[in-house]
Short mmCIF file of the C-alpha atoms (twelve columns), coordinates in Angstrom:
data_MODEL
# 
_entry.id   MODEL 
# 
loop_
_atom_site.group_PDB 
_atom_site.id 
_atom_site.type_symbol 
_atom_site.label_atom_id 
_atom_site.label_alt_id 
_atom_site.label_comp_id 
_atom_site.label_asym_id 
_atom_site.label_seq_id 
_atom_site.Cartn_x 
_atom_site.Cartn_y 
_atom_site.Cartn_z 
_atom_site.pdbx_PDB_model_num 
ATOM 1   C CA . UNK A 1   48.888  18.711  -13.156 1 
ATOM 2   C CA . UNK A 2   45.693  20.113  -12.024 1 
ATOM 3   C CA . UNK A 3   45.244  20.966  -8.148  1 
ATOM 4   C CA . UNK A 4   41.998  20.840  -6.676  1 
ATOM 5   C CA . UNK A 5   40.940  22.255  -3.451  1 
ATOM 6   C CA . UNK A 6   39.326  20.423  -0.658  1 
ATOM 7   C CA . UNK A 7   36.480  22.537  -1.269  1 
ATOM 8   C CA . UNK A 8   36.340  21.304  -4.935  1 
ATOM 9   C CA . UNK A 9   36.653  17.976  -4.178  1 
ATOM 10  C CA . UNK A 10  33.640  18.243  -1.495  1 
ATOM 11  C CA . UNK A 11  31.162  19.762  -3.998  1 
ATOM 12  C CA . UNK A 12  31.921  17.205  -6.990  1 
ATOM 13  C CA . UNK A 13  31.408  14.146  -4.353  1 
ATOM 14  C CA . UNK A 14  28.124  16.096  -3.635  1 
ATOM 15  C CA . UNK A 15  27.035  16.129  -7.038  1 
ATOM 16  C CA . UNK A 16  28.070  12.945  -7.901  1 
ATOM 17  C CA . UNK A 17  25.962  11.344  -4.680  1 
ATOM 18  C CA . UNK A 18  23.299  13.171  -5.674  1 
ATOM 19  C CA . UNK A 19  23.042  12.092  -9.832  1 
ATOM 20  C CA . UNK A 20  23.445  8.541   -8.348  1 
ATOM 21  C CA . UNK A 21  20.645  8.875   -6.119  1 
ATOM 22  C CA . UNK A 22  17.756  10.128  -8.199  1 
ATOM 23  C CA . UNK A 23  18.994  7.010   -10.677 1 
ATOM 24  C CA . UNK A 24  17.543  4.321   -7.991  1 
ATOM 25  C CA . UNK A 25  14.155  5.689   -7.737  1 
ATOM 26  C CA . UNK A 26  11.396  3.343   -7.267  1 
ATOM 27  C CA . UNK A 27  9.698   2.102   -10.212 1 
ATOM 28  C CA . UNK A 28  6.205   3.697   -10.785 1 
ATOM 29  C CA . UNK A 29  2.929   2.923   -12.554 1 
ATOM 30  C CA . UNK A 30  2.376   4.658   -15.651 1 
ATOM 31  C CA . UNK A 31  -0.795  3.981   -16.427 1 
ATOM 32  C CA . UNK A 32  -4.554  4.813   -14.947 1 
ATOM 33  C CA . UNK A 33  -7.226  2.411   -14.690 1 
ATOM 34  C CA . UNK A 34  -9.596  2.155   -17.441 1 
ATOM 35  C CA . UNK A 35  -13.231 1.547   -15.760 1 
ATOM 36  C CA . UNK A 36  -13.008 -1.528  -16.916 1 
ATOM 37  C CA . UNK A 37  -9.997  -3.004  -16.106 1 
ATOM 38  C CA . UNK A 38  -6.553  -2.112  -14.018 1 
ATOM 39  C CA . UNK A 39  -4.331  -3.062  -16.436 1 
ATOM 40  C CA . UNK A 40  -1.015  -1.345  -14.673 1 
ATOM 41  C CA . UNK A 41  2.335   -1.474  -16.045 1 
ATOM 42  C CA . UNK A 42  5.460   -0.599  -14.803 1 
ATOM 43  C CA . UNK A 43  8.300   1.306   -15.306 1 
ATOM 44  C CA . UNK A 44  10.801  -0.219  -13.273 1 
ATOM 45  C CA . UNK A 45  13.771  0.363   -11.735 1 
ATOM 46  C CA . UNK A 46  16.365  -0.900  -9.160  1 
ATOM 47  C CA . UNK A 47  14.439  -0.699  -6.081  1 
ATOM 48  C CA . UNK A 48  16.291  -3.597  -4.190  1 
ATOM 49  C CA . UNK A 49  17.609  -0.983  -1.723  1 
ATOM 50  C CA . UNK A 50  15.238  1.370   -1.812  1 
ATOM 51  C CA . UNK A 51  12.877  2.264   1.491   1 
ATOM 52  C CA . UNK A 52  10.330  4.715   2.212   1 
ATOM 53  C CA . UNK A 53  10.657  6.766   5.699   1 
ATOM 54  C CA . UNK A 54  6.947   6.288   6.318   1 
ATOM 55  C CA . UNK A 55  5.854   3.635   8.953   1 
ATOM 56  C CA . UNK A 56  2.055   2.868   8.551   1 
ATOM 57  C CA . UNK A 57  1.997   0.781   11.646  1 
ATOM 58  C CA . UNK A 58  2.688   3.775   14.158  1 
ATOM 59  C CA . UNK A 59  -1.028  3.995   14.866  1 
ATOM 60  C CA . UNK A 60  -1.033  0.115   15.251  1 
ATOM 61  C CA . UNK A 61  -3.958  0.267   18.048  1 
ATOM 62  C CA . UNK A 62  -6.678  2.776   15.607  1 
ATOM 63  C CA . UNK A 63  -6.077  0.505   12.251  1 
ATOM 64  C CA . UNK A 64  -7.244  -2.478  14.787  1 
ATOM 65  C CA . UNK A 65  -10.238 -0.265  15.896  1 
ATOM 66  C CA . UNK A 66  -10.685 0.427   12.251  1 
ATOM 67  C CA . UNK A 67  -10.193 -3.077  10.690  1 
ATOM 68  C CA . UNK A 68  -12.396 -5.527  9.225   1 
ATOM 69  C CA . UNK A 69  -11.993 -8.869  7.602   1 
ATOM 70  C CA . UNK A 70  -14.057 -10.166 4.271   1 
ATOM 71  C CA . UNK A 71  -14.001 -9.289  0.961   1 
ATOM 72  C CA . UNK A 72  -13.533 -6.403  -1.333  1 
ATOM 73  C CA . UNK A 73  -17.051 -5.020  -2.089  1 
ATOM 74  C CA . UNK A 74  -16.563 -4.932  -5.818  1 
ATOM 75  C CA . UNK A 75  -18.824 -7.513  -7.618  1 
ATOM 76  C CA . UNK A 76  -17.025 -8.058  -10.616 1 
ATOM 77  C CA . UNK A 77  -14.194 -9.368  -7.674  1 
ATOM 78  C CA . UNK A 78  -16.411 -12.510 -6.628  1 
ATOM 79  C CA . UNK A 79  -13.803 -14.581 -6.424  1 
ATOM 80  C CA . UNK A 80  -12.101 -16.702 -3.063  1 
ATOM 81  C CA . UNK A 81  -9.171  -14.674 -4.298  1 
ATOM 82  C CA . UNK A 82  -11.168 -11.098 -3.482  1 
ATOM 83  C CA . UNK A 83  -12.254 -12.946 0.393   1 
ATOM 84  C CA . UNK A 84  -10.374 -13.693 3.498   1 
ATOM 85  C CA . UNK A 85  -8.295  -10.230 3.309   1 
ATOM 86  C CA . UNK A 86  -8.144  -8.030  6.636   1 
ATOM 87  C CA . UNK A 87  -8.345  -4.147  5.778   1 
ATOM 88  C CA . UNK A 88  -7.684  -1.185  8.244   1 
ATOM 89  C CA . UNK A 89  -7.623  2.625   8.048   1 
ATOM 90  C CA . UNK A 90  -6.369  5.438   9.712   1 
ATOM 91  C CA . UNK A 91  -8.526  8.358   9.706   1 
ATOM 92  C CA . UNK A 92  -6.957  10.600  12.246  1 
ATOM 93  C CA . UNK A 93  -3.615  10.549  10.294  1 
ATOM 94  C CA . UNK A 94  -2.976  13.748  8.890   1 
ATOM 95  C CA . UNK A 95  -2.781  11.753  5.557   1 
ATOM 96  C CA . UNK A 96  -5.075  9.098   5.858   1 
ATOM 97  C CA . UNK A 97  -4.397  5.278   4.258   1 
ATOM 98  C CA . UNK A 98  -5.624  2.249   4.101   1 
ATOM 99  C CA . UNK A 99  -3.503  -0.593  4.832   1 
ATOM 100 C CA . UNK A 100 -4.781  -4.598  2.939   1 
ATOM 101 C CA . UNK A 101 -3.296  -7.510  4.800   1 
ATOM 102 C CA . UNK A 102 -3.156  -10.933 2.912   1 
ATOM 103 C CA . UNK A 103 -2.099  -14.050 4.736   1 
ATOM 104 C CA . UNK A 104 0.962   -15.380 3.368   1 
ATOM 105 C CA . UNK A 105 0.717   -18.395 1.549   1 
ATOM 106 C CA . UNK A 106 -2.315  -19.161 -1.219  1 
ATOM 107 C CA . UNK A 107 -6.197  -18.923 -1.012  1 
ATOM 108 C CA . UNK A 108 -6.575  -22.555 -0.550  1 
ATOM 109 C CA . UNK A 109 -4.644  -21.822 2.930   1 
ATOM 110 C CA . UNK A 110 -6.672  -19.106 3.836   1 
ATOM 111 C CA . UNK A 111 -9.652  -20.778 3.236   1 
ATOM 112 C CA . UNK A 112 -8.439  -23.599 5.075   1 
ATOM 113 C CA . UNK A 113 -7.742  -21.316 8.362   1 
ATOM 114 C CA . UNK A 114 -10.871 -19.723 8.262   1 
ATOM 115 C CA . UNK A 115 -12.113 -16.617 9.432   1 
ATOM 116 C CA . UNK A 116 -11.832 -17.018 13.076  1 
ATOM 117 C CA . UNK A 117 -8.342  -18.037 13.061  1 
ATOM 118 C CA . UNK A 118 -7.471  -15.228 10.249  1 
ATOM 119 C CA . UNK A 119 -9.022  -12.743 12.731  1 
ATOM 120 C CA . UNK A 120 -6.996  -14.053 15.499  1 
ATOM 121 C CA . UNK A 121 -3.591  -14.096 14.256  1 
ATOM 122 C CA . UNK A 122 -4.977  -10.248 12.429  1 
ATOM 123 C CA . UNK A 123 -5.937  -9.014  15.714  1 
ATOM 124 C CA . UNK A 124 -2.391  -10.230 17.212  1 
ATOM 125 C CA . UNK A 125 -0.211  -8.283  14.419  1 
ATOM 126 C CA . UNK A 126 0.779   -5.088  16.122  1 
ATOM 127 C CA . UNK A 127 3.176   -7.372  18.268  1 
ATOM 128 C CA . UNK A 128 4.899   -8.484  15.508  1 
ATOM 129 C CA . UNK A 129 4.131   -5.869  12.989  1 
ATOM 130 C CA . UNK A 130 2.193   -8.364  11.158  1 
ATOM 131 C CA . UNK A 131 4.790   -10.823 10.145  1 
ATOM 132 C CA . UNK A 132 2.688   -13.356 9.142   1 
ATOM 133 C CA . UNK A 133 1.011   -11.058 5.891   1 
ATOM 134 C CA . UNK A 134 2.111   -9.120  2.905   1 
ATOM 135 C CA . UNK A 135 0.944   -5.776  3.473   1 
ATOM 136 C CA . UNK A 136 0.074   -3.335  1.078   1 
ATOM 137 C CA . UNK A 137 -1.149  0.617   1.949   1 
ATOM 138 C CA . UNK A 138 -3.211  3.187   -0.107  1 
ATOM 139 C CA . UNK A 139 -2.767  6.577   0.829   1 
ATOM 140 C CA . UNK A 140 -5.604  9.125   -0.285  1 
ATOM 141 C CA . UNK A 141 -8.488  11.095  1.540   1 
ATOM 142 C CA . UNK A 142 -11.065 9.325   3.050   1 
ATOM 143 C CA . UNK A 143 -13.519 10.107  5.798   1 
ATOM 144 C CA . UNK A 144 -14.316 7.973   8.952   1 
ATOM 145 C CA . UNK A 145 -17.614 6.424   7.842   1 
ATOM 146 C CA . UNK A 146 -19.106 7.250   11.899  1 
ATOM 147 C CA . UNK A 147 -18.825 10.984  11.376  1 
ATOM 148 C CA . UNK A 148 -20.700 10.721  7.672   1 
ATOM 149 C CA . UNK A 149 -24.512 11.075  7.413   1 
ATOM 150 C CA . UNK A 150 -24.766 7.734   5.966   1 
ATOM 151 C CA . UNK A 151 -22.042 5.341   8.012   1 
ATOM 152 C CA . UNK A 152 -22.653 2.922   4.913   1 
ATOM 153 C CA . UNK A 153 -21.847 5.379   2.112   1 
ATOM 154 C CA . UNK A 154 -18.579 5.242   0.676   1 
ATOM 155 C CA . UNK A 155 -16.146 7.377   2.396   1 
ATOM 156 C CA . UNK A 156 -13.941 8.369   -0.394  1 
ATOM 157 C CA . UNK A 157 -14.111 11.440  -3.066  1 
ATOM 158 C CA . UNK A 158 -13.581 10.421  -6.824  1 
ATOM 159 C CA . UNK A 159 -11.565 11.154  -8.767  1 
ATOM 160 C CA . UNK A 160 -8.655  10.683  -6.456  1 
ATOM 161 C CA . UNK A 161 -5.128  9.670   -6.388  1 
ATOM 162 C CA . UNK A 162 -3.702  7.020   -4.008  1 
ATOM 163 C CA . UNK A 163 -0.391  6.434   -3.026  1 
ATOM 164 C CA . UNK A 164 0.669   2.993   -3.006  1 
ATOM 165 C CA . UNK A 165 3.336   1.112   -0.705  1 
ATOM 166 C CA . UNK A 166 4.402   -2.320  -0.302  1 
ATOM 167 C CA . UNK A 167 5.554   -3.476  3.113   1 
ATOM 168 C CA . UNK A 168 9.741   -5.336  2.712   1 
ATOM 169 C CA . UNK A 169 9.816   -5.962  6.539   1 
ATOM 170 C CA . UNK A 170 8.746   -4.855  10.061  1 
ATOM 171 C CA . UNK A 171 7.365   -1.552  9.541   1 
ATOM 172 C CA . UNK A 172 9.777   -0.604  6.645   1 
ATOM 173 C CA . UNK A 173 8.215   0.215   3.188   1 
ATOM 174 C CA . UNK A 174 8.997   0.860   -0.386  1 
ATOM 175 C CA . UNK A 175 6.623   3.169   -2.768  1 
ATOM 176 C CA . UNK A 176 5.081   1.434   -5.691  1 
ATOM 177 C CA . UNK A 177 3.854   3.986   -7.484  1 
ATOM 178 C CA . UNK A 178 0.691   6.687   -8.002  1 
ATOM 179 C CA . UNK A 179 -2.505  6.015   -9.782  1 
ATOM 180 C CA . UNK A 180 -5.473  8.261   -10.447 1 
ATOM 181 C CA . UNK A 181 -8.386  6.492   -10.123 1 
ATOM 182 C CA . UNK A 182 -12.070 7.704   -11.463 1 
ATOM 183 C CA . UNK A 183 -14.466 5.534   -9.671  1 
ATOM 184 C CA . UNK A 184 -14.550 3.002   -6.571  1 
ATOM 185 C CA . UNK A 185 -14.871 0.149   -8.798  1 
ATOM 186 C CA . UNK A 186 -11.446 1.237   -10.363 1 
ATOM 187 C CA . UNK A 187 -10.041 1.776   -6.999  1 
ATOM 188 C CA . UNK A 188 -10.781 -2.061  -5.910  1 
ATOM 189 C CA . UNK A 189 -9.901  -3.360  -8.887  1 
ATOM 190 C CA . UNK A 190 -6.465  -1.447  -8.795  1 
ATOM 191 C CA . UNK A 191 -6.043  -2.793  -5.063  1 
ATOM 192 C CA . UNK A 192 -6.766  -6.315  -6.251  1 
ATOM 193 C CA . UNK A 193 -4.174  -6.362  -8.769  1 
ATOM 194 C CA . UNK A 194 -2.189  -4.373  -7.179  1 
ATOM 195 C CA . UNK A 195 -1.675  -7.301  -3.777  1 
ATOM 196 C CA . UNK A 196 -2.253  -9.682  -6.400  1 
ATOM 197 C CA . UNK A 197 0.405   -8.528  -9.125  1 
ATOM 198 C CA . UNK A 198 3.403   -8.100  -7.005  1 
ATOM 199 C CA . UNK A 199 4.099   -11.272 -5.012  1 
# 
């Protein structure tokens, strides 16, 4: 009979805990972007139990300040699925993101709230971290537009790669995946599928 020390014992549970854990990664995308199209796919994995430690909605008062509700800029997204979407950034994060909010439910209901009411129940979300929308965050360099020359050129340096989070509850998040992206057509494009591909 072999005898094992406590010791032993101790370091094998270790290393067992440890082989089990990097097996229920999140899943990631694989692929970039084309400049015409952001056809993702997937590699995925069990991520049922899987959260992030970040918490994009600590700096709930500067994504208001920084917020705006429309569409994505993108032409080729002129769609009522591309409208009625609330945005906000952080800038003074030391890694700074962009978090899309989309009203649960379908376009049709969005539509039928309107932008007044959208903005209302947006502007009341760090009370309730925002129960009322899927949330999805982007996490890549970008500049406040008020400190650029131009406050109307785009803030962001391409190429670039964004880190990208969907929200499970509260403030609690699970990573998605990485994507290098070549151009800001690709990067709205990716976001559309991206809050668009996952509910």
């Amino acid at each position: 009979m072999i005898k094992y020390s406590i010791f032993q014992l101790l370091i094998a549970s270790i290393l067992l805990l440890s082989c089990n854990g990097s097996k229920n990664r999140n899943r990631q995308l694989t692929n970039t972007p084309d400049s015409n199209n952001s056809n993702l796919s997937f590699k995925k994995k069990n991520t049922s139990h899987f959260e992030d430690s970040i918490h994009f909605f600590t700096n709930c008062s500067e994504l208001l300040s920084n917020s705006s509700i429309g569409a994505f800029q993108e032409p080729t997204l002129n769609t009522d699925s591309a409208n009625f979407i609330c945005f906000a950034d952080c800038y003074s994060c030391k890694k700074q993101y962009e978090v899309i909010f989309l009203l649960k439910g379908d376009i049709n209901n969005r539509k039928q709230i309107g932008y007044d009411s959208l903005s209302a129940e947006f502007m009341k979300g760090c009370d309730n971290n925002f129960a009322k929308f899927d949330c999805f965050a982007f996490v890549n360099p970008s500049r406040d537009p008020d400190t650029q020359k131009d406050p109307h050129a785009i803030n962001l340096d391409f190429p670039l790669i964004t880190i990208i989070y969907h929200r499970i509850t509260d403030d609690n998040w699970k990573l998605i995946g990485k994507v290098k992206v070549a151009s800001f057509k690709e990067y709205q494009l990716l976001q559309f599928k991206i809050i668009y591909g996952l509910r």
